[in-house]
Backbone as CSV, one residue per row, in Angstrom:
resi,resn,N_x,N_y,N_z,CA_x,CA_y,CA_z,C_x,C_y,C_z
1,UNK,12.816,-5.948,1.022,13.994,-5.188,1.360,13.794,-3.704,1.025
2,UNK,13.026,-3.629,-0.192,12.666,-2.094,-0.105,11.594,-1.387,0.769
3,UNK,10.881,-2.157,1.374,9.889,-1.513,1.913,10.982,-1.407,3.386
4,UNK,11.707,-1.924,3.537,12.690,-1.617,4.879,13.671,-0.431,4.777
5,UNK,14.244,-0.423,3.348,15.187,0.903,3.251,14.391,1.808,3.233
6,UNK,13.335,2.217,2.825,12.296,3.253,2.579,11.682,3.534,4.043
7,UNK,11.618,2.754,4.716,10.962,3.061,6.315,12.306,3.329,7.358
8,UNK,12.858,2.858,6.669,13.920,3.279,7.575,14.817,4.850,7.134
9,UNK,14.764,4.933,6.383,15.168,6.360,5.779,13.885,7.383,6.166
10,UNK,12.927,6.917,6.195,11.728,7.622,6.500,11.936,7.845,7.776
11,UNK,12.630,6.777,8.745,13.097,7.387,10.471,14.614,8.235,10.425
12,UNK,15.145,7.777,9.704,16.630,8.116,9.711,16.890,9.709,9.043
13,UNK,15.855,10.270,7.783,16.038,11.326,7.066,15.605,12.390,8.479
14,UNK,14.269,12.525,8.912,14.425,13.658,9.936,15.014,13.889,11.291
15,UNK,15.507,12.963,11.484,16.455,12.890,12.842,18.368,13.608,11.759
16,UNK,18.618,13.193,11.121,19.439,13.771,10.086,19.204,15.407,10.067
17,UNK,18.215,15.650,9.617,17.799,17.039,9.724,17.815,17.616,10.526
18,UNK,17.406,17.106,11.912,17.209,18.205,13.138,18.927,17.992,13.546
19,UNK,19.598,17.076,13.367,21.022,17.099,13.952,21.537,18.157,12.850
20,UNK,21.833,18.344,11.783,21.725,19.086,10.781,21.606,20.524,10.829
21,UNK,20.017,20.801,11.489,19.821,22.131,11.866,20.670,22.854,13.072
22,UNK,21.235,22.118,13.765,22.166,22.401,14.792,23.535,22.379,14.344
23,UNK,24.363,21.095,13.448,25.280,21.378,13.652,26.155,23.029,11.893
24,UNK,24.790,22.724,11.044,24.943,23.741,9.932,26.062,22.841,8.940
25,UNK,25.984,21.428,8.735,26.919,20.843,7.911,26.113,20.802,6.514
26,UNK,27.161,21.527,5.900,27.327,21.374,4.584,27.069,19.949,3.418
27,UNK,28.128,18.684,4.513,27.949,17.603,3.646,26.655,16.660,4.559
28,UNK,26.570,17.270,5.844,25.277,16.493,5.966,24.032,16.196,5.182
29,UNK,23.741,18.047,5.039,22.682,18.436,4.190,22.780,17.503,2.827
30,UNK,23.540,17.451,2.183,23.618,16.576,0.822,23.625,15.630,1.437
31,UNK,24.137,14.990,2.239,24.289,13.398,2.539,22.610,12.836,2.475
32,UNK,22.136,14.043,3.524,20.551,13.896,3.335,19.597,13.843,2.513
33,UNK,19.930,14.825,1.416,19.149,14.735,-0.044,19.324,14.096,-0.931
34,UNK,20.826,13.186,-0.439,20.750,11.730,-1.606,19.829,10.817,-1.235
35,UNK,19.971,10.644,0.365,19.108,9.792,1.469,17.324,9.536,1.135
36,UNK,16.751,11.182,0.650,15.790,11.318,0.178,15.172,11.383,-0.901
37,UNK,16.438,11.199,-1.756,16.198,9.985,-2.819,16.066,9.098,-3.543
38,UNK,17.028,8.355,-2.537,16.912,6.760,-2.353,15.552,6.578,-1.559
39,UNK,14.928,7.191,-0.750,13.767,6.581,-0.043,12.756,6.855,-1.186
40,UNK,12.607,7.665,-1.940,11.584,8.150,-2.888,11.793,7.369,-4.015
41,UNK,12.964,6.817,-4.697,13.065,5.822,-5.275,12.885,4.310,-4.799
42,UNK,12.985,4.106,-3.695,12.716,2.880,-2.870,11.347,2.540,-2.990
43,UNK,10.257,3.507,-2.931,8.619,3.747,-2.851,8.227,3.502,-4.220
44,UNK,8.933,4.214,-5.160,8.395,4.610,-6.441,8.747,2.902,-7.125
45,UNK,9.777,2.016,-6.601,10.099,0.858,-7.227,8.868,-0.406,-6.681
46,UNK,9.147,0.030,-5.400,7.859,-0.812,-4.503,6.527,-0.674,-5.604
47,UNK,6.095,0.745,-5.678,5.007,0.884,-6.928,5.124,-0.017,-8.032
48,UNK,6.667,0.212,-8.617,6.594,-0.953,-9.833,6.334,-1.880,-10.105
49,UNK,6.877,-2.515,-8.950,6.933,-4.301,-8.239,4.992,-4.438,-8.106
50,UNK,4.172,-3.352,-7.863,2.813,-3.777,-7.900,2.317,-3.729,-8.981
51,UNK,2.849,-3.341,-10.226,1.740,-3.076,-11.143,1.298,-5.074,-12.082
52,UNK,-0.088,-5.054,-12.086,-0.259,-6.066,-12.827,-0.852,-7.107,-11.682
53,UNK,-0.714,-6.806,-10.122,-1.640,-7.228,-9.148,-2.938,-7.629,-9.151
54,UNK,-3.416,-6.579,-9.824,-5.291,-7.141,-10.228,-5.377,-7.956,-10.490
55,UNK,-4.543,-8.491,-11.588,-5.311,-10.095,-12.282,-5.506,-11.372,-11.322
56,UNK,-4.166,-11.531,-10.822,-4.402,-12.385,-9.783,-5.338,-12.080,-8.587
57,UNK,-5.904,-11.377,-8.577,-6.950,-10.621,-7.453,-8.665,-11.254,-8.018
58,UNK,-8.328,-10.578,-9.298,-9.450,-10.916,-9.917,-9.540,-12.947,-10.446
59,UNK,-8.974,-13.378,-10.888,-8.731,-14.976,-10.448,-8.920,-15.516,-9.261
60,UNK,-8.365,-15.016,-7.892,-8.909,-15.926,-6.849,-10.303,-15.360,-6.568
61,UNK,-10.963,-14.276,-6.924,-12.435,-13.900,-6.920,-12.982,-14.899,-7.459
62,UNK,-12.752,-15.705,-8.893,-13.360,-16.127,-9.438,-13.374,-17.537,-8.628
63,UNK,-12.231,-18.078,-8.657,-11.894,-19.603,-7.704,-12.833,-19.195,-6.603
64,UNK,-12.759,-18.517,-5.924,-13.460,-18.211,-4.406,-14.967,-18.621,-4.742
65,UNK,-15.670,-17.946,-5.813,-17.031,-18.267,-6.226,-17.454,-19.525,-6.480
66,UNK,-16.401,-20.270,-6.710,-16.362,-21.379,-7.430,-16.970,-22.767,-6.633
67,UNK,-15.779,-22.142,-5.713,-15.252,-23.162,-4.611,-16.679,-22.816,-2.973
68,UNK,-17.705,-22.195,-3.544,-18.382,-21.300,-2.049,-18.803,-22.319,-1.431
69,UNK,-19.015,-24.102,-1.799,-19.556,-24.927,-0.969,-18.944,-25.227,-0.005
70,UNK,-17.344,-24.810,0.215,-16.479,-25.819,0.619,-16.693,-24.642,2.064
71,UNK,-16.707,-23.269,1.859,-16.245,-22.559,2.814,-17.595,-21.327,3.474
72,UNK,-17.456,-20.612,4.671,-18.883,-20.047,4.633,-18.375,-18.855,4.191
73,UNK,-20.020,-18.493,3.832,-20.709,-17.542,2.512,-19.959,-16.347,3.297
74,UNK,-20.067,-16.117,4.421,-19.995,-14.699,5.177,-17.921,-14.537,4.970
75,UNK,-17.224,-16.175,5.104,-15.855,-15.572,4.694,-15.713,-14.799,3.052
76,UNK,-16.234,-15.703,2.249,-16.173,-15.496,0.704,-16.325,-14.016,0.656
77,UNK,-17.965,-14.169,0.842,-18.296,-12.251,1.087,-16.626,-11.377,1.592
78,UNK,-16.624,-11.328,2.631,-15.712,-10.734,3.142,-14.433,-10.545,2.514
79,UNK,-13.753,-11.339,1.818,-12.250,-11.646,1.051,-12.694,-11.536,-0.217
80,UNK,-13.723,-11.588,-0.761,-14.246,-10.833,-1.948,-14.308,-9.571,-1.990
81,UNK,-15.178,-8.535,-0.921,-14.859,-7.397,-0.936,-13.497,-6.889,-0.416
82,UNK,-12.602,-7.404,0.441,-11.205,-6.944,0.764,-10.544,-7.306,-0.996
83,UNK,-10.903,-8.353,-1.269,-10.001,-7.756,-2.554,-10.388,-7.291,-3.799
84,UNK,-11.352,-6.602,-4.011,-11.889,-5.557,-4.885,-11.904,-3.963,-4.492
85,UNK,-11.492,-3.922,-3.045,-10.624,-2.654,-2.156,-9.455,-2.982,-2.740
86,UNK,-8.452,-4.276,-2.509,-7.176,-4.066,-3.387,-6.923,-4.014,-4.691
87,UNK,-7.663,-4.552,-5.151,-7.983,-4.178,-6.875,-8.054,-2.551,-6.882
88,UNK,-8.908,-1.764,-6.039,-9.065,-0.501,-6.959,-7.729,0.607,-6.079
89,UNK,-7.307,-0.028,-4.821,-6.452,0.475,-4.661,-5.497,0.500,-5.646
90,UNK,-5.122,-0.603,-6.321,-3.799,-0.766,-7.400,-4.293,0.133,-8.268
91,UNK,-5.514,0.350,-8.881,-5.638,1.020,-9.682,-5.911,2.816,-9.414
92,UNK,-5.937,2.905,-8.538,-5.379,4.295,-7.664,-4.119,4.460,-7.435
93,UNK,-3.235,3.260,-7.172,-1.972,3.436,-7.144,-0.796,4.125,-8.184
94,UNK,-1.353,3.060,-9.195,-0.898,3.143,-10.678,-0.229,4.421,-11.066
95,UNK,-1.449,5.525,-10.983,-1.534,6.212,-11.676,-0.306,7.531,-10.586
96,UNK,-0.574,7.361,-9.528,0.272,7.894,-9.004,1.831,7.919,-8.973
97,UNK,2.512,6.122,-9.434,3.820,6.436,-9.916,4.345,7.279,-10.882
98,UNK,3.216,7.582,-11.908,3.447,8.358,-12.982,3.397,9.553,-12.591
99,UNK,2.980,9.933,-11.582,3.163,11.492,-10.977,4.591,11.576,-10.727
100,UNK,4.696,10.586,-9.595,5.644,10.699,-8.674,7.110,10.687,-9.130
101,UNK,7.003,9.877,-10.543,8.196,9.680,-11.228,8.631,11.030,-11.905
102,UNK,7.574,11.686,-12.787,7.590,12.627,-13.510,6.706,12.446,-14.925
103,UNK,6.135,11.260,-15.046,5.402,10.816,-16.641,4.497,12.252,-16.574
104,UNK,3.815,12.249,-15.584,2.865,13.317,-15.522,3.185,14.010,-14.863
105,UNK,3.197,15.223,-15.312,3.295,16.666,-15.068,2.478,17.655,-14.792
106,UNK,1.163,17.490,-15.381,0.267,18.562,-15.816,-1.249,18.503,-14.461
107,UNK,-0.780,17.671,-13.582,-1.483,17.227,-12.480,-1.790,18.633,-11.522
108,UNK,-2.699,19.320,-10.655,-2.924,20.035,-9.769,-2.118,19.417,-8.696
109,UNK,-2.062,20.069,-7.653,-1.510,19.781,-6.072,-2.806,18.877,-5.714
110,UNK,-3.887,19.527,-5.862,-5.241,19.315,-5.939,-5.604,17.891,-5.926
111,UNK,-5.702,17.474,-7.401,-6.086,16.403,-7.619,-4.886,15.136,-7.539
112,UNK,-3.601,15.144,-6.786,-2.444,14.914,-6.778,-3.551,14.138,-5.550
113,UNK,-3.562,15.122,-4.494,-4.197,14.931,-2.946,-5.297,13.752,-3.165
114,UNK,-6.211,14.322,-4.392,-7.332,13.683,-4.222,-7.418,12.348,-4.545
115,UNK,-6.698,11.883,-5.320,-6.188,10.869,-5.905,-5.806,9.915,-4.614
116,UNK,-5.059,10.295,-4.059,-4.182,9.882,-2.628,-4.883,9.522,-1.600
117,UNK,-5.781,10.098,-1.517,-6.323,10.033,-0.419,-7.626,8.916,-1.054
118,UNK,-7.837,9.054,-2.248,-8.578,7.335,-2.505,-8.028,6.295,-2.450
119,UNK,-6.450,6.311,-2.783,-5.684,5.236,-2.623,-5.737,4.663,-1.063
120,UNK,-5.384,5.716,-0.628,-5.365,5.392,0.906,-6.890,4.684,1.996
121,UNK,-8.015,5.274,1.062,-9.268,4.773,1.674,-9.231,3.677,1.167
122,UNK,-8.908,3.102,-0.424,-9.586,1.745,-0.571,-8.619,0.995,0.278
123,UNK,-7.104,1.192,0.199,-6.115,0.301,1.347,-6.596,-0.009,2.524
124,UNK,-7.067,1.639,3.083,-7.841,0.995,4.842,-8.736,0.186,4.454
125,UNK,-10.131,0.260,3.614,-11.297,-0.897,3.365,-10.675,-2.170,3.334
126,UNK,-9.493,-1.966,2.703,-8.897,-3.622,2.549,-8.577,-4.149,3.710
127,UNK,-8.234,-3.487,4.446,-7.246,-3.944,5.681,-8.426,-4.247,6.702
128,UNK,-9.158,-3.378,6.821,-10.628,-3.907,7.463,-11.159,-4.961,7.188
129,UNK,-11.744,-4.961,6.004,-12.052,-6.214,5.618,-11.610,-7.596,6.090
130,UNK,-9.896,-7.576,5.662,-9.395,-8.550,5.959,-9.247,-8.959,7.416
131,UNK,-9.492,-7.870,8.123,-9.082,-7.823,9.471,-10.686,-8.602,10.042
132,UNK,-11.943,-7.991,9.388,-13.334,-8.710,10.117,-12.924,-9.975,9.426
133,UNK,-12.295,-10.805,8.443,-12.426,-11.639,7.710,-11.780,-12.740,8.442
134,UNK,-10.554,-12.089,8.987,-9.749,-13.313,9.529,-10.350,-13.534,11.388
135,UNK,-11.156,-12.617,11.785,-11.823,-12.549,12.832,-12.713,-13.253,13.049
136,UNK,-13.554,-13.254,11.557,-14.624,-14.653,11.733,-14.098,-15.560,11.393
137,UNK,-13.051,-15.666,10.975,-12.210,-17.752,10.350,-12.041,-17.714,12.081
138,UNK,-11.035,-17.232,12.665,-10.459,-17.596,13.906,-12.260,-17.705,15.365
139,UNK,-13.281,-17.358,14.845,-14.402,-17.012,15.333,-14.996,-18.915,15.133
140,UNK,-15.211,-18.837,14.061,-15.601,-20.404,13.567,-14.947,-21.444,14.106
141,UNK,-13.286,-21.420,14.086,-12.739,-22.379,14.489,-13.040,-22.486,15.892
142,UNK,-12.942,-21.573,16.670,-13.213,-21.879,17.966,-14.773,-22.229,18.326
143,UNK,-15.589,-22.031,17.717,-16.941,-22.939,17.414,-16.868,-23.782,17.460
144,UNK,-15.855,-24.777,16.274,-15.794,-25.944,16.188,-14.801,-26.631,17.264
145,UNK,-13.875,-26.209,17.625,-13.554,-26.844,18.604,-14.189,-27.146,20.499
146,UNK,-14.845,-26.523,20.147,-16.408,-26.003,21.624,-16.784,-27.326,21.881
């Protein structure tokens, strides 16, 4: 539900604005900057709700190893590295609520960016991953049904 108020305020805040810039309302403008902070609190809670993700990440790594007779080597591979992309994403994440909230302060614009933009690469690796991963399950099955 939060990732819906937050995307949807994310469509709803600049369409607000450009009606805004035309009509010069007073209580729009505020209506809007509460708007944009409910969406920024919506994000920053979503963050919360992730912290502590790894472990269970790191557990089905281990089951996955465990279990490699049952399933092929090339899926394991694959959902092993998609989730050691989500592992270090969380841990790129992390550190960014504490920006975003205010814990940290003493951060550059700089390294704010740089930070961000690792979060954002290990997420795409993940999503790739998972994306060649579920490409070869659905690849196999239709093998086996041939």
């Amino acid at each position: 539900m939060a990732r819906f108020v937050q995307y949807f305020l994310g469509f709803l805040i600049p369409f607000l604005k450009e009606r805004n810039s035309m009509m010069k309302s007073r209580w729009l403008e505020k209506f809007t900057a509460k708007l944009l902070i409910i969406r920024t609190n919506m994000g920053l809670t979503r963050k919360v709700m992730r912290f502590g993700q790894q472990i269970p990440i790191f557990i089905n790594i281990r089951r996955r190893f465990q279990q490699n007779q049952k399933e092929p080597v090339k899926m394991i591979l694959l959902q092993t590295l998609a989730d050691i992309c989500g592992a270090l994403f969380f841990c790129f994440d992390h550190p960014m609520y504490f920006v975003n909230s205010g814990f940290i302060r003493n951060w550059s614009d700089a390294k704010k960016a740089k930070i961000n933009w690792w979060c954002e690469f290990w997420w795409l690796l993940q999503t790739v991953f998972e994306l060649i991963c579920h490409l070869t399950y659905l690849s196999d099955l239709r093998k086996k049904f041939q």
